[in-house]
Jmol script that loads the backbone (N, CA, C; Angstrom):
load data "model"
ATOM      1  N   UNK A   1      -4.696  19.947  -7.490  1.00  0.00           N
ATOM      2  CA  UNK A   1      -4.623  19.462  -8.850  1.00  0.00           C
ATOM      3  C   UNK A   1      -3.170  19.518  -9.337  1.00  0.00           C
ATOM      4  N   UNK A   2      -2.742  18.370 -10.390  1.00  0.00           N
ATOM      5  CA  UNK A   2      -1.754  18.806 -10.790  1.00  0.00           C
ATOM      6  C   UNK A   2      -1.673  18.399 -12.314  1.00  0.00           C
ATOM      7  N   UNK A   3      -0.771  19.032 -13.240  1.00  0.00           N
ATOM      8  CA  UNK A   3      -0.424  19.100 -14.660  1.00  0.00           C
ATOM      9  C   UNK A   3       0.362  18.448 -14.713  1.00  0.00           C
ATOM     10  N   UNK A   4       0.213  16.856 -15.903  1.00  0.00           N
ATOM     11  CA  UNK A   4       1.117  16.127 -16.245  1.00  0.00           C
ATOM     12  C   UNK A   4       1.093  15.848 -17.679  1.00  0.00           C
ATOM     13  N   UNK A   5       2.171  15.305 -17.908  1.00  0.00           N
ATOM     14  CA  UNK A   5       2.632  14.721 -19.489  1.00  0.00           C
ATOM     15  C   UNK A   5       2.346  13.657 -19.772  1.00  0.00           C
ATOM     16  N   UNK A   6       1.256  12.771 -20.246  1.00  0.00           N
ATOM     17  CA  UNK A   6       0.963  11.294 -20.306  1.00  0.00           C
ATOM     18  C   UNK A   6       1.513  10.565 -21.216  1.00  0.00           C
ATOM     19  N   UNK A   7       1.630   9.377 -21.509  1.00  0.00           N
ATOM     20  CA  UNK A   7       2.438   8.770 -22.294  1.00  0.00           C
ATOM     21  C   UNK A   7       2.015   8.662 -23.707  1.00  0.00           C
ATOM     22  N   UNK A   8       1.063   9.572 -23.872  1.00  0.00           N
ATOM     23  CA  UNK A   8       0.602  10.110 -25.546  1.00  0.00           C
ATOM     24  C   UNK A   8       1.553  11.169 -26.340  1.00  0.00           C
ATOM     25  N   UNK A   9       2.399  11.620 -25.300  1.00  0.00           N
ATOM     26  CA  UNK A   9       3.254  12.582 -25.642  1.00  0.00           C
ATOM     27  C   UNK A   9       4.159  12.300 -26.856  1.00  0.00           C
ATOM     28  N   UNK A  10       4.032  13.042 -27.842  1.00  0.00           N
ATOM     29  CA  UNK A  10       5.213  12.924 -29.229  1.00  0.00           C
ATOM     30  C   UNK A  10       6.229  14.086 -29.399  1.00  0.00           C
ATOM     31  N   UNK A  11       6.427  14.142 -28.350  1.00  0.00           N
ATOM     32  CA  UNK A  11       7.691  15.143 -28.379  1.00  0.00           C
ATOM     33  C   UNK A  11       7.834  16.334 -29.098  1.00  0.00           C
ATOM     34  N   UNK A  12       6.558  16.994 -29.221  1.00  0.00           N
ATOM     35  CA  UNK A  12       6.833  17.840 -30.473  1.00  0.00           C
ATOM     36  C   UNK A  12       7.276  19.240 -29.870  1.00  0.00           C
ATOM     37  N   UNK A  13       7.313  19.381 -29.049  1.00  0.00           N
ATOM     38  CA  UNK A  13       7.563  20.616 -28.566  1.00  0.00           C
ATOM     39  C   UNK A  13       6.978  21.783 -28.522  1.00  0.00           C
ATOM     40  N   UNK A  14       6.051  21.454 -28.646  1.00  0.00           N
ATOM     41  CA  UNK A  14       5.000  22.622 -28.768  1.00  0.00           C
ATOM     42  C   UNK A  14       4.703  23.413 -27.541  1.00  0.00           C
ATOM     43  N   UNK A  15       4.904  22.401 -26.158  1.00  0.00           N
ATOM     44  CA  UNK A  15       4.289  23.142 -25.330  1.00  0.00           C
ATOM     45  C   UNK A  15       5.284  23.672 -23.964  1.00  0.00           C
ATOM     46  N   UNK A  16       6.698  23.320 -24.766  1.00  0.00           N
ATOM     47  CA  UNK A  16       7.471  24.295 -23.540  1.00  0.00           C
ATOM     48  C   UNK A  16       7.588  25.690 -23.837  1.00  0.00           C
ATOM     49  N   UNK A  17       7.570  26.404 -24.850  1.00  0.00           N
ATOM     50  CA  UNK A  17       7.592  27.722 -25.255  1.00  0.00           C
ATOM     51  C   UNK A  17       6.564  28.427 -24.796  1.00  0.00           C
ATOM     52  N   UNK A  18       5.394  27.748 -24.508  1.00  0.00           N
ATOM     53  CA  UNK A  18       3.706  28.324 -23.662  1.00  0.00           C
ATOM     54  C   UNK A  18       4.125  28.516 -22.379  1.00  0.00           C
ATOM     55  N   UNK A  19       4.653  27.854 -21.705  1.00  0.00           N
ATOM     56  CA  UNK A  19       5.396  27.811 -20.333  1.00  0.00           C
ATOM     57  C   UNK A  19       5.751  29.292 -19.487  1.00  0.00           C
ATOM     58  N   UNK A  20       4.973  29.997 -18.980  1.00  0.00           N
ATOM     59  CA  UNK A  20       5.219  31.047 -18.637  1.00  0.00           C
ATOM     60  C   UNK A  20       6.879  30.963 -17.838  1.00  0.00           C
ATOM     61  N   UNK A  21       6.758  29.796 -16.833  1.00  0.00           N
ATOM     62  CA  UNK A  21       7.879  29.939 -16.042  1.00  0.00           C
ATOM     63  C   UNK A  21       8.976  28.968 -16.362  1.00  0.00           C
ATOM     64  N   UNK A  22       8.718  28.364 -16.788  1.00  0.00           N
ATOM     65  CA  UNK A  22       9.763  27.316 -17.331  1.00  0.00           C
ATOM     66  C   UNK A  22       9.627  26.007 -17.184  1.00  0.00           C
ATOM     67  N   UNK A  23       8.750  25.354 -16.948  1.00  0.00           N
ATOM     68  CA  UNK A  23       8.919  24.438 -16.198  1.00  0.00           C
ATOM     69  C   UNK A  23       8.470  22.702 -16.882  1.00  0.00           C
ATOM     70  N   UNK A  24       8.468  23.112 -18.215  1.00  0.00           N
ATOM     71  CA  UNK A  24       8.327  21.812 -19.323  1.00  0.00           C
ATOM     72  C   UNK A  24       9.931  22.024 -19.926  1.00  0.00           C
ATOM     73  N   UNK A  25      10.052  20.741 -19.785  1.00  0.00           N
ATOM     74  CA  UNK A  25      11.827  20.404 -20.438  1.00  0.00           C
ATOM     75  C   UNK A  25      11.729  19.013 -20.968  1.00  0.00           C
ATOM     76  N   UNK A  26      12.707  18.785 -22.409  1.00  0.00           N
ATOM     77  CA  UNK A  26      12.145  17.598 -22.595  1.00  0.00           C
ATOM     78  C   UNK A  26      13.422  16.601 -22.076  1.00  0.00           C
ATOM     79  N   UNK A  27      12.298  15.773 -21.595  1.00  0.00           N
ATOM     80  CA  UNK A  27      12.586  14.215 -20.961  1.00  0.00           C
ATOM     81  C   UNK A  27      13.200  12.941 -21.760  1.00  0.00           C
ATOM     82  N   UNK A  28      13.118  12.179 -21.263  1.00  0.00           N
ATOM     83  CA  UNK A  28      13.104  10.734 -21.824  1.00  0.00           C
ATOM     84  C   UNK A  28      12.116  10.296 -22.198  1.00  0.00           C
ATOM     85  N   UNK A  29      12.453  10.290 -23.649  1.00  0.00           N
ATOM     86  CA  UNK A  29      11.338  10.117 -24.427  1.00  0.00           C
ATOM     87  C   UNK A  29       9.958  10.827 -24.785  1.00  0.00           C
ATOM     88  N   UNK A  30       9.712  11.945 -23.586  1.00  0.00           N
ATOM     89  CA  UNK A  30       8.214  13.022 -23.885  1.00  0.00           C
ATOM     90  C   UNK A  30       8.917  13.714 -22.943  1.00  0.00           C
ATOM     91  N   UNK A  31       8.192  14.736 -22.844  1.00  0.00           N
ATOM     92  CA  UNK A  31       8.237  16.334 -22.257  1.00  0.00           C
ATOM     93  C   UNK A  31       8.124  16.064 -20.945  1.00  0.00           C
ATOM     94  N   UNK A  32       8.323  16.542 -19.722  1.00  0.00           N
ATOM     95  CA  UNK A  32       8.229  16.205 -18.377  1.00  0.00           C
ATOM     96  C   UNK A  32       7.862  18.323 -17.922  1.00  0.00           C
ATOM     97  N   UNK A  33       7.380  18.011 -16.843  1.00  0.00           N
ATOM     98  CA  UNK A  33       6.811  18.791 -16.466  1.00  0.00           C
ATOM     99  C   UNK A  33       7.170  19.273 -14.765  1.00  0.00           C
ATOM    100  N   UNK A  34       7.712  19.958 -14.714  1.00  0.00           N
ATOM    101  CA  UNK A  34       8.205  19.866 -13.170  1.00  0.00           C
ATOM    102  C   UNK A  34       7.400  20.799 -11.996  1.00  0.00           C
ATOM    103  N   UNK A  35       6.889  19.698 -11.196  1.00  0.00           N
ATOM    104  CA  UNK A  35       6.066  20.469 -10.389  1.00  0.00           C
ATOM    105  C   UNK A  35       6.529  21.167  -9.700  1.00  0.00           C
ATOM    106  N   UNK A  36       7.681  21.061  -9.320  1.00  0.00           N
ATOM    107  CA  UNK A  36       7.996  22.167  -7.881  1.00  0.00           C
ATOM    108  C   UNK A  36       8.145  23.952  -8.641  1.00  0.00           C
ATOM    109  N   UNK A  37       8.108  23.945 -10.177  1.00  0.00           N
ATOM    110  CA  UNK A  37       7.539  25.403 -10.756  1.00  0.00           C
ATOM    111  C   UNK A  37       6.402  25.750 -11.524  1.00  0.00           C
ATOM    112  N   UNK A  38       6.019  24.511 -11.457  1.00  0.00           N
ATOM    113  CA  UNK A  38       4.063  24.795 -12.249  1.00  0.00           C
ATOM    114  C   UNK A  38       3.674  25.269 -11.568  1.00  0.00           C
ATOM    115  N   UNK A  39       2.521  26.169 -11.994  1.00  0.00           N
ATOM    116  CA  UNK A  39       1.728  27.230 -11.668  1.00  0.00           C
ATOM    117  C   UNK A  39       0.599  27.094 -12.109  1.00  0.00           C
ATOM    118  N   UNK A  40       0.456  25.678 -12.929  1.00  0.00           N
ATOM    119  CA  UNK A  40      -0.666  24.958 -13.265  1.00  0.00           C
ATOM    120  C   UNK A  40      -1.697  26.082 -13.797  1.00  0.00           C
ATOM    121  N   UNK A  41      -1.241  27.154 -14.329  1.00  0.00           N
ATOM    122  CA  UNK A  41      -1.468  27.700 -15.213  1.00  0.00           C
ATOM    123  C   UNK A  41      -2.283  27.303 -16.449  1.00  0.00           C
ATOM    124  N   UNK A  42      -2.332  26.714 -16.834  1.00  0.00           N
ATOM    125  CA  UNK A  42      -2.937  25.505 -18.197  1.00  0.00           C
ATOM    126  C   UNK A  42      -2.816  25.691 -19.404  1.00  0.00           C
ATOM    127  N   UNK A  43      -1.531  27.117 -19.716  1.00  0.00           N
ATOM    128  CA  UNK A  43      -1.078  27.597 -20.833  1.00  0.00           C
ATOM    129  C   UNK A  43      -0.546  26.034 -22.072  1.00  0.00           C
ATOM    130  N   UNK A  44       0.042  25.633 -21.367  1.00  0.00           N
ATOM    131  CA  UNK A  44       0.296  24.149 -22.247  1.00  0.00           C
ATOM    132  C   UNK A  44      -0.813  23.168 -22.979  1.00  0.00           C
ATOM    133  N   UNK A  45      -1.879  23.184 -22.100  1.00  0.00           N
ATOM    134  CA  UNK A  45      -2.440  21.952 -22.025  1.00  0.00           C
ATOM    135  C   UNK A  45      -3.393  22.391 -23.874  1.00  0.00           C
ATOM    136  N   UNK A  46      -3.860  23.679 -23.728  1.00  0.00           N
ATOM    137  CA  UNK A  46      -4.686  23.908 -25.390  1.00  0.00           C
ATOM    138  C   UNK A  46      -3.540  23.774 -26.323  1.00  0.00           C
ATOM    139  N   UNK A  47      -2.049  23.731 -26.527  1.00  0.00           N
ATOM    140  CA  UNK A  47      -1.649  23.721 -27.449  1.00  0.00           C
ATOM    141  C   UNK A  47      -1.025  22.346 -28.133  1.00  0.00           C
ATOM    142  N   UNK A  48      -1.608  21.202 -26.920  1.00  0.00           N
ATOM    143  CA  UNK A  48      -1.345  19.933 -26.992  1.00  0.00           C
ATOM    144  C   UNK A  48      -1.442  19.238 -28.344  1.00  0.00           C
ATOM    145  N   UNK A  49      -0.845  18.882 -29.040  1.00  0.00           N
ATOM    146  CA  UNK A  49      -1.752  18.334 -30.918  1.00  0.00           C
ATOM    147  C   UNK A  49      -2.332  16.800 -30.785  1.00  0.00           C
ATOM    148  N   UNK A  50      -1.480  16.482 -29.034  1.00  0.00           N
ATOM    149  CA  UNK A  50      -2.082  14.811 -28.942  1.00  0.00           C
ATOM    150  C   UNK A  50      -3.051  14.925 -27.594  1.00  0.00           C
ATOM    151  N   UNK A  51      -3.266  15.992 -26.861  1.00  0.00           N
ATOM    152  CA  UNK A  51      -4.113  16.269 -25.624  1.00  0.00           C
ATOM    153  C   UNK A  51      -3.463  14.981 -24.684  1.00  0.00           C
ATOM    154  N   UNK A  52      -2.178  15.310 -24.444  1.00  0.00           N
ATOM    155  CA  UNK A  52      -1.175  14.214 -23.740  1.00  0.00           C
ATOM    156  C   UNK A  52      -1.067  15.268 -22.402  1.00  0.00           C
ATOM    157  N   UNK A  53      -1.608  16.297 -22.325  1.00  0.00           N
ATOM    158  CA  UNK A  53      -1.323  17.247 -21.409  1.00  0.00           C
ATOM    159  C   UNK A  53      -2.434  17.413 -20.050  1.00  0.00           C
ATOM    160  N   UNK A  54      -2.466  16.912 -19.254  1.00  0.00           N
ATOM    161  CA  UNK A  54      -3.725  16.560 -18.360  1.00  0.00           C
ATOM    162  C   UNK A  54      -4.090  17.234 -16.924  1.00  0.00           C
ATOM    163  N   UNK A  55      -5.058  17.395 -16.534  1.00  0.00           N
ATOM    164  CA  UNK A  55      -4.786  17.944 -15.505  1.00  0.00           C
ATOM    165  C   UNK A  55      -5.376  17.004 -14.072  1.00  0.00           C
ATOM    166  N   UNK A  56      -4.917  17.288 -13.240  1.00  0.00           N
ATOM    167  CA  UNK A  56      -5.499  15.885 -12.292  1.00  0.00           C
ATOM    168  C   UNK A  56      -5.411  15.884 -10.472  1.00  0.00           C
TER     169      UNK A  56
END
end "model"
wireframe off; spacefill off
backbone 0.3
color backbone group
């Protein structure tokens, strides 16, 4: 499985600070999510305000 940022994303920033390890930084244009340190954890995905946060 993996945790991504879909293009519902509004930049609000809500969900890199949940980020145990670091690994949401914001992108072009929405938040990006970098797999090679997710831990797919799913700390991000409940604090979503647009549920742009997915798992897959």
């Amino acid at each position: 499985m993996t945790i991504r940022i879909n293009d519902e994303c509004i930049s609000c920033g809500a969900c890199e600070p949940e980020c145990p390890v670091g690994a949401i930084s914001e992108g072009s244009g929405k938040y990006e999510i970098n797999q090679d340190v997710c831990t797919e954890c799913e700390a991000c995905i409940g604090v979503c305000p647009t549920e742009a946060i997915i798992k897959e």
